[in-house]
C-alpha positions as CSV (number, residue, x, y, z in Angstrom):
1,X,9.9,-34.2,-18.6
2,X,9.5,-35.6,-14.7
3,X,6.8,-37.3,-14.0
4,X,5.6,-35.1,-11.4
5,X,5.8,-32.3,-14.3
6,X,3.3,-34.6,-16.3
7,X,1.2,-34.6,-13.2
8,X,1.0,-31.0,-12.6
9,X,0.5,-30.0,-16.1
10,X,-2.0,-32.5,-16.6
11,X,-3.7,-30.8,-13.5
12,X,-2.9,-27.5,-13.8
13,X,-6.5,-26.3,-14.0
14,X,-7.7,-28.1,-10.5
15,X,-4.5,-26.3,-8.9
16,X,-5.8,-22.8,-10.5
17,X,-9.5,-23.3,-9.2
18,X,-8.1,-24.0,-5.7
19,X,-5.8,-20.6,-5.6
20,X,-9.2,-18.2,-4.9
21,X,-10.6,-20.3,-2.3
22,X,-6.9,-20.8,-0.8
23,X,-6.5,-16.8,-0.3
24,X,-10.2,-16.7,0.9
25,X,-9.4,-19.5,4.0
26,X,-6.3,-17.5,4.7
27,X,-4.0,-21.1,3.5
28,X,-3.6,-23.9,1.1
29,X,-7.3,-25.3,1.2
30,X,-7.3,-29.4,1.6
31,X,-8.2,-30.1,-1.8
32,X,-5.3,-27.7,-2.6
33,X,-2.9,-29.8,-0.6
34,X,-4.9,-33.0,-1.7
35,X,-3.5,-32.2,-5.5
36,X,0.0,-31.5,-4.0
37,X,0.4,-34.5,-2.3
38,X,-0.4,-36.6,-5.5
39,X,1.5,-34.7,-7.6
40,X,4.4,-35.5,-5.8
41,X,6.5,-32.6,-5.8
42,X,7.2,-32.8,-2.3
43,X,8.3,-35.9,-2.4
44,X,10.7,-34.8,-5.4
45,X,13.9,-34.7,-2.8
46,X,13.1,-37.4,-0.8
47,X,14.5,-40.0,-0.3
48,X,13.5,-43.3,-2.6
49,X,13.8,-45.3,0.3
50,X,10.6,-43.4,2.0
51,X,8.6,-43.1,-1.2
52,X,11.0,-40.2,-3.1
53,X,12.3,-39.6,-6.3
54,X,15.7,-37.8,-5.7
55,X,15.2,-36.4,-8.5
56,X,17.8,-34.1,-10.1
57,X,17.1,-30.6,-8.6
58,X,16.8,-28.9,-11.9
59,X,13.2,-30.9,-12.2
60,X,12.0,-29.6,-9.2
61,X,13.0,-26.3,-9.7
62,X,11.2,-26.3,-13.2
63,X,8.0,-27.8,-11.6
64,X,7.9,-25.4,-8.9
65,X,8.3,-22.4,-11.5
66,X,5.5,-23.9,-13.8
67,X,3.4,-24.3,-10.9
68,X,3.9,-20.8,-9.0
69,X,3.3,-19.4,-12.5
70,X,-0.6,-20.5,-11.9
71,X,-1.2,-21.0,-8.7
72,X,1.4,-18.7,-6.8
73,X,0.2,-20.0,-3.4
74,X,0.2,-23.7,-4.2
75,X,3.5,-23.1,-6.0
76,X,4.8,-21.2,-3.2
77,X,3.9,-24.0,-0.3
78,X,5.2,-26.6,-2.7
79,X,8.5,-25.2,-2.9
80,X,9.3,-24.1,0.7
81,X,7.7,-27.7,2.4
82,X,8.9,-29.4,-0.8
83,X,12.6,-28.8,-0.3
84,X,12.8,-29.7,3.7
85,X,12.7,-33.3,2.7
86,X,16.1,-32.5,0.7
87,X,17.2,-31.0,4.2
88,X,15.7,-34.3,6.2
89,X,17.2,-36.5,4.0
90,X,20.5,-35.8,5.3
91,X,19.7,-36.1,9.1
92,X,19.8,-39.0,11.8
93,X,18.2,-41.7,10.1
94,X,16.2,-41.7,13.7
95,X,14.9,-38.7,12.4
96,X,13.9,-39.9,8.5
97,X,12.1,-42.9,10.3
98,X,10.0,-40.6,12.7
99,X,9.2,-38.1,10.0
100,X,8.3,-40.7,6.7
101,X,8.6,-44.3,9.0
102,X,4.6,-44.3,9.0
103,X,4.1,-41.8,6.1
104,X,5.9,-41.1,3.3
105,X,3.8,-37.7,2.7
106,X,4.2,-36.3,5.6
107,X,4.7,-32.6,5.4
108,X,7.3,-30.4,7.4
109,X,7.0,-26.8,7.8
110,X,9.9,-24.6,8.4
111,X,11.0,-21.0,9.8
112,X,14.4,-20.6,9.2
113,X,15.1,-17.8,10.7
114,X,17.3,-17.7,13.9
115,X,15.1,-16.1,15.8
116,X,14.7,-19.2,18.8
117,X,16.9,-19.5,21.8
118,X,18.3,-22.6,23.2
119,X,20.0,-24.0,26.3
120,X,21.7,-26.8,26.2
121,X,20.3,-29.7,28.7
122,X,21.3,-33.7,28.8
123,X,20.8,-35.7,25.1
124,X,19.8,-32.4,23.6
125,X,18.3,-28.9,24.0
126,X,14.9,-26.9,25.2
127,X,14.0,-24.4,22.5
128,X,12.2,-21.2,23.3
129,X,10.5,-18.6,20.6
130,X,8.1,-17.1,18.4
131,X,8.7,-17.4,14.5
132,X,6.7,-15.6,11.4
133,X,5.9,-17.2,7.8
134,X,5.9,-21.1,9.0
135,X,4.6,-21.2,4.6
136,X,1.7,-24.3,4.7
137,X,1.9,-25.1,8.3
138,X,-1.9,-25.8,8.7
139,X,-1.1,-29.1,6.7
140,X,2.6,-29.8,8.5
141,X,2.9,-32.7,11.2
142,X,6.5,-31.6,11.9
143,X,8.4,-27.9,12.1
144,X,12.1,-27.3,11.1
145,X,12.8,-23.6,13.2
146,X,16.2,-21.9,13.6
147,X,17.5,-20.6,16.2
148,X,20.9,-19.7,18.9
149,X,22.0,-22.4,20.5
150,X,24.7,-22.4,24.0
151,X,27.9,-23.8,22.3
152,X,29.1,-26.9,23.7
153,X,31.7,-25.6,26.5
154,X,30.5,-21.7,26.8
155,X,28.7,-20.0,29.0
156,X,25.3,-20.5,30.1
157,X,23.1,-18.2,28.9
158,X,25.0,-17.2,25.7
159,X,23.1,-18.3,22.8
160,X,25.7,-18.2,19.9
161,X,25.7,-21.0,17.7
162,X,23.2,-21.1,14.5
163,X,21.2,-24.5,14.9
164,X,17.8,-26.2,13.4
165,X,15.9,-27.6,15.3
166,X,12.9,-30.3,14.4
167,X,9.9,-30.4,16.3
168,X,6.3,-32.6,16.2
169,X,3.6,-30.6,16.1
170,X,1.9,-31.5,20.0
171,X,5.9,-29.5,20.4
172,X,4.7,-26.2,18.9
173,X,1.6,-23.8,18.6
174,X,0.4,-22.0,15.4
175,X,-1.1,-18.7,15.6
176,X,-3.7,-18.5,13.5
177,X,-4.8,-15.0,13.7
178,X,-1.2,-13.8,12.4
179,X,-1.6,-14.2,8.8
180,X,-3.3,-11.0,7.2
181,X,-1.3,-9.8,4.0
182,X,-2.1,-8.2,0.4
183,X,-0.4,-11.6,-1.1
184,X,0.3,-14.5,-1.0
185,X,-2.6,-15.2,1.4
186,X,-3.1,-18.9,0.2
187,X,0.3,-19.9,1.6
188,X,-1.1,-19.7,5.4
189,X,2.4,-18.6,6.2
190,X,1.5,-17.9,10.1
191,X,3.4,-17.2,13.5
192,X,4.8,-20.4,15.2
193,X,5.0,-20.7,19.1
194,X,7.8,-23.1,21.4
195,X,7.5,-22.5,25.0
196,X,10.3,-25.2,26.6
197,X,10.2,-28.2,23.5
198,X,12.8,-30.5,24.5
199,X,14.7,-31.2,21.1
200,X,17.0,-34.6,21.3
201,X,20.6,-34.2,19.4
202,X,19.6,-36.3,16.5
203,X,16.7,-33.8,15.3
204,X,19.2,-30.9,15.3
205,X,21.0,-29.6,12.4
206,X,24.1,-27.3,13.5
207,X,23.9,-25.3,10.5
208,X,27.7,-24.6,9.8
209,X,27.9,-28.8,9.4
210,X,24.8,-28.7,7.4
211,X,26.1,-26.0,5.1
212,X,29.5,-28.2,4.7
213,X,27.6,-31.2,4.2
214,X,29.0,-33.2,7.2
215,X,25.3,-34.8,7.8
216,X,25.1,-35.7,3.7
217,X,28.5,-37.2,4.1
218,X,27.6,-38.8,7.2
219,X,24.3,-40.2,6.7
220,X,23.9,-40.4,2.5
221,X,27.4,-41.6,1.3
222,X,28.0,-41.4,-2.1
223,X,24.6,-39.6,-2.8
224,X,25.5,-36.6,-5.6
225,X,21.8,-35.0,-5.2
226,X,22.8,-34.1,-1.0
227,X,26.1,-32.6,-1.3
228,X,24.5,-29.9,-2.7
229,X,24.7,-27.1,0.0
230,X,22.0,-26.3,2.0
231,X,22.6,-22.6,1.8
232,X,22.9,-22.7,-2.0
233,X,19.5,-24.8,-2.9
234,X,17.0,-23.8,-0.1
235,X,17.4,-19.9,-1.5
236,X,17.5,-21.1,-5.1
237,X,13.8,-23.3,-3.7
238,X,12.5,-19.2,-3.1
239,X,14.1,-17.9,-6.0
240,X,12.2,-20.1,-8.4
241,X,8.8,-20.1,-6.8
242,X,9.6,-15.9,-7.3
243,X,10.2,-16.5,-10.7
244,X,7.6,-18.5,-11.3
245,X,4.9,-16.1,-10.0
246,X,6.7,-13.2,-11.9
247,X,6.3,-15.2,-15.0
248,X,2.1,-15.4,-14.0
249,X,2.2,-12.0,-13.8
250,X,3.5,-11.3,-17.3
251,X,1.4,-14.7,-18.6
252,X,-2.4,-13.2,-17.4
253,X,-1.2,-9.8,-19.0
254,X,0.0,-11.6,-22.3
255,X,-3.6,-13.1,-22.3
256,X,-5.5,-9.7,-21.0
257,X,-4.1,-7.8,-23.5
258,X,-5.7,-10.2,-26.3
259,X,-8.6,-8.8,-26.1
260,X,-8.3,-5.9,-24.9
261,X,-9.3,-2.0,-26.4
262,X,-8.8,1.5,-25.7
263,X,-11.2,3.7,-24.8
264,X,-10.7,5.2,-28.2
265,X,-11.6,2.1,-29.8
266,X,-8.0,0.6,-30.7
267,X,-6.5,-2.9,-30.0
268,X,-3.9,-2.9,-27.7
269,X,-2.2,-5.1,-29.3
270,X,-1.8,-2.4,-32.3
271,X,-0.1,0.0,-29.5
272,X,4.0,-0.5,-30.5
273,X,4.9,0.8,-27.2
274,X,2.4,-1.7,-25.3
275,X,3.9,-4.6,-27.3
276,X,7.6,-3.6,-26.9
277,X,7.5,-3.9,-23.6
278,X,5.2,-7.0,-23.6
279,X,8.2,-8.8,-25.9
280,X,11.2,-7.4,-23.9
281,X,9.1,-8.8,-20.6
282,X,9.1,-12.5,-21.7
283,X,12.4,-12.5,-23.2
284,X,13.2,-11.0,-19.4
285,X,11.6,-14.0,-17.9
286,X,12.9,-17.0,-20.0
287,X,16.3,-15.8,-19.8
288,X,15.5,-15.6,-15.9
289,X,14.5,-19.6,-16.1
290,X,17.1,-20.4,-17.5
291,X,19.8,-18.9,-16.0
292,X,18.8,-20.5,-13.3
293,X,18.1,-23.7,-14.2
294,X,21.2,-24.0,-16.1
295,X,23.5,-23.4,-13.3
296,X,21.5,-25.5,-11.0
297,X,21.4,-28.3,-13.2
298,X,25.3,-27.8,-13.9
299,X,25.6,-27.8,-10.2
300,X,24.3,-31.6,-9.8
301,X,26.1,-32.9,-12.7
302,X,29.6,-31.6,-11.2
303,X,28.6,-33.1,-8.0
304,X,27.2,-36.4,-9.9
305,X,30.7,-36.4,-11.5
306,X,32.4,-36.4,-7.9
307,X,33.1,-32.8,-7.5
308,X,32.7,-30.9,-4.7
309,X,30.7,-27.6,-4.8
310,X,33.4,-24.8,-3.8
311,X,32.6,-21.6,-1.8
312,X,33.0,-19.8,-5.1
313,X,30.4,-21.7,-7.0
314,X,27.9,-21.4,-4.4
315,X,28.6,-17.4,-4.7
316,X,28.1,-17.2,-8.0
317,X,24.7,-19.3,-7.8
318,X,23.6,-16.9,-4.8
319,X,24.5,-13.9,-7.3
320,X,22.7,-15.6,-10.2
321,X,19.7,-16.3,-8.5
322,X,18.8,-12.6,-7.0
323,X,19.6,-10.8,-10.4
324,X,17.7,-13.6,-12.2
325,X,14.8,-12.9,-9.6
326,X,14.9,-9.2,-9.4
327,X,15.3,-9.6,-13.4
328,X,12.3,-11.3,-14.0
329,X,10.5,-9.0,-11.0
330,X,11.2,-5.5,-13.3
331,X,9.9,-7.7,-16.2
332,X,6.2,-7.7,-14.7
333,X,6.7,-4.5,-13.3
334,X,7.5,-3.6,-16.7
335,X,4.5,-4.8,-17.9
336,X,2.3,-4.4,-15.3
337,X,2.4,-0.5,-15.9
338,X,0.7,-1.0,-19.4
339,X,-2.0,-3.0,-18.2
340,X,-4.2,0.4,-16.9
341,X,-7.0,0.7,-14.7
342,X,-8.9,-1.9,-15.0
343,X,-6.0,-4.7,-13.9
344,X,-6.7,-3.2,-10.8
345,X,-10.0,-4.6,-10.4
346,X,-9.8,-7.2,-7.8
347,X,-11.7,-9.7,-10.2
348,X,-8.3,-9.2,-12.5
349,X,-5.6,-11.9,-11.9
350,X,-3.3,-9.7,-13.0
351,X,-3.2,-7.6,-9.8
352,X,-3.4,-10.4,-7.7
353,X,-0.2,-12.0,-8.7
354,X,1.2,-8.6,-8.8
355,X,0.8,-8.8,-5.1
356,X,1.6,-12.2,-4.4
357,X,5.2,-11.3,-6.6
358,X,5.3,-7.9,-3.8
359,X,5.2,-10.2,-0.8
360,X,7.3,-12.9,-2.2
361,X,10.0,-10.1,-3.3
362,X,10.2,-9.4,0.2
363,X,11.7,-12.7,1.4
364,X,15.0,-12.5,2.5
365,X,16.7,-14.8,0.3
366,X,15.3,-12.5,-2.6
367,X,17.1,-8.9,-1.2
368,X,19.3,-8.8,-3.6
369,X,22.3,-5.7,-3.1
370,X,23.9,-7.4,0.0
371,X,24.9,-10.1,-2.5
372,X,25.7,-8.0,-5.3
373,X,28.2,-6.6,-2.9
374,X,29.3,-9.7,-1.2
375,X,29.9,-11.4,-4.4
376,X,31.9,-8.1,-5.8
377,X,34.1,-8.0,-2.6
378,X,35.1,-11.9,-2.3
379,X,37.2,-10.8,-5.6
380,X,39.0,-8.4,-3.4
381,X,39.5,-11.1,-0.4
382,X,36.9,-8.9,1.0
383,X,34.5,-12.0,3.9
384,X,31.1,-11.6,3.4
385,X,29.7,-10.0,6.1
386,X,27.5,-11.1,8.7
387,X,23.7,-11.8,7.7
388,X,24.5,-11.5,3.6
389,X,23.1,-15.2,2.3
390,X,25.4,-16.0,0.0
């Protein structure tokens, strides 16, 4: 077990005590982020030279499931901010030294989505936009944001080129009146705002190089744990924390229907029907964990070994992950129809992480047909079309 697992399982109950209070403030309270911090799971992918473990990304995965299984909103915020440093550690080393130089735990918040616009200016761009679900942002000191960028000898004003961009926070404004959800409400996920941020070249990602590793190879030679591809591990970052809040789900009704009796006076746990679906649901979610933590750990050691992750490998991790996420999300749905009127009480944890596992189902790294039908077409020589994240 990683040490960081030791520390989060040796904590496990202060990181459940701060989930309530956490949806209540509307984000990760600072006690919340406190335990993170010291727990170092966001430091897992960092690299050793600014305090980090680069640790094998099976580890973190596992952590971030055992975690999101408790406390989904901790989980959650320690998965998304946890694996930008995985994403940093590949970048300028101008930009690892203004990030970690004077603190190793500093936190980065991210909206991926390439929703920004920029024009291209002297040493860099000026980025323009508004981005939702910036996950733990109240706590961040930097932002990672995507966004269209003016290609190097196009057009002005065409804005076609997928970038990153990496901003400090006097760059950017959060919003925070935009976070009001029925889940994961602990996460503080809120709007972002740029109005003209000059970005310098070397905080930039252009994402095609960052998806072909040409930053790892650049700046991390010879590192095995950052020629893994962006576009595989940051969605396999989502599809655990998923996981592991579907596996809550089924864990407080496991523990619910203990003790639990009809109102004709019999034990649940006497109801074959109840428990048939109560046995199917875990197997559900441990063969969920492990699929995916098998291939991602498989993953590193072919890359450890020298090998080079191939466009088919990372499609058949991007197909693993969403069936092993929508997978383990009919398991607590399977359950969570057995567990009657009284999980609905909003004092019942059960409904809660329901709803955290509604919202997180939502992400877009979690929608799972586009995939299925990406993955089923590349057999054909069929490209994956536009917008499919695999």
């Amino acid at each position: 077990m990683h040490p960081v697992q030791e520390i989060i399982n040796g904590n496990i109950d202060h990181f459940v005590n701060q989930e309530e209070p956490s949806i209540a403030l509307g984000r990760v309270t600072d006690e919340g982020a406190r335990l993170l911090r010291e727990s170092g799971l966001v430091r897992m992918l960092q690299p050793k030279e600014y305090g980090g473990y680069e640790a094998n990304p099976r580890d973190f995965c596992q952590a971030v499931m055992e975690l999101a299984a408790k406390a989904p909103s901790l989980g959650w915020v320690g998965s998304v901010v946890g694996v930008h440093p995985f994403q940093f550690g590949q970048g300028d080393p101008r930009l690892q030294e203004e990030v970690w130089g004077d603190d190793h735990d500093t936190w980065t918040a991210s909206p991926y989505a390439l929703i920004g616009q920029a024009r291209r200016v002297d040493g860099g761009f000026v980025l323009n936009g508004q981005w939702p679900f910036s996950s733990g942002t109240d706590h961040c000191k930097w932002v990672v944001i995507g966004g269209m960028a003016e290609s190097e000898n196009g057009p002005a004003g065409e804005f076609t080129v997928p970038y990153h961009f990496v901003l400090p926070r006097a760059d950017y404004e959060i919003l925070h009146d935009s976070w009001n959800v029925m889940g994961l409400a602990g996460t503080g996920s809120k709007d972002l705002l740029v109005k003209e941020a000059f970005v310098p070249d070397y905080r930039t990602f252009n994402l095609a190089d960052l998806n072909e590793r040409v930053y790892a190879t650049r700046n991390r030679p010879g590192n095995a744990l950052y020629q893994i591809p962006f576009d595989l591990f940051f969605p396999g970052a989502i599809s655990v924390a998923t996981m592991g809040i579907a596996a809550g789900v089924v864990e407080h009704f496991a523990e619910y229907t203990g003790g639990r009796v009809t109102r004709m006076g019999t034990k649940q746990t006497q109801n074959p029907y109840h428990m048939a679906s109560l046995g199917a649901a875990l197997a559900d979610i441990d063969a969920s964990r492990q699929h995916v933590l098998r291939e991602i750990g498989d993953i590193y050691d072919f890359v450890v070994a020298g090998g080079r992750v191939t466009q088919e490998m990372k499609r058949k991790a991007r197909v693993n992950q969403v069936r092993a996420v929508r997978r383990a999300a009919e398991a607590a749905a399977m359950v969570f129809k057995h567990a009657g009127g009284n999980a609905s009480r909003v004092t019942n944890p059960i409904q809660r992480t329901w709803r955290d596992l509604s919202v997180a189902m939502g992400h877009a790294c979690n929608v799972d047909d586009p995939v299925y039908a990406a993955y089923a077409g590349a057999l054909y020589g069929i490209p994956v079309p536009r917008g499919v994240i695999i």
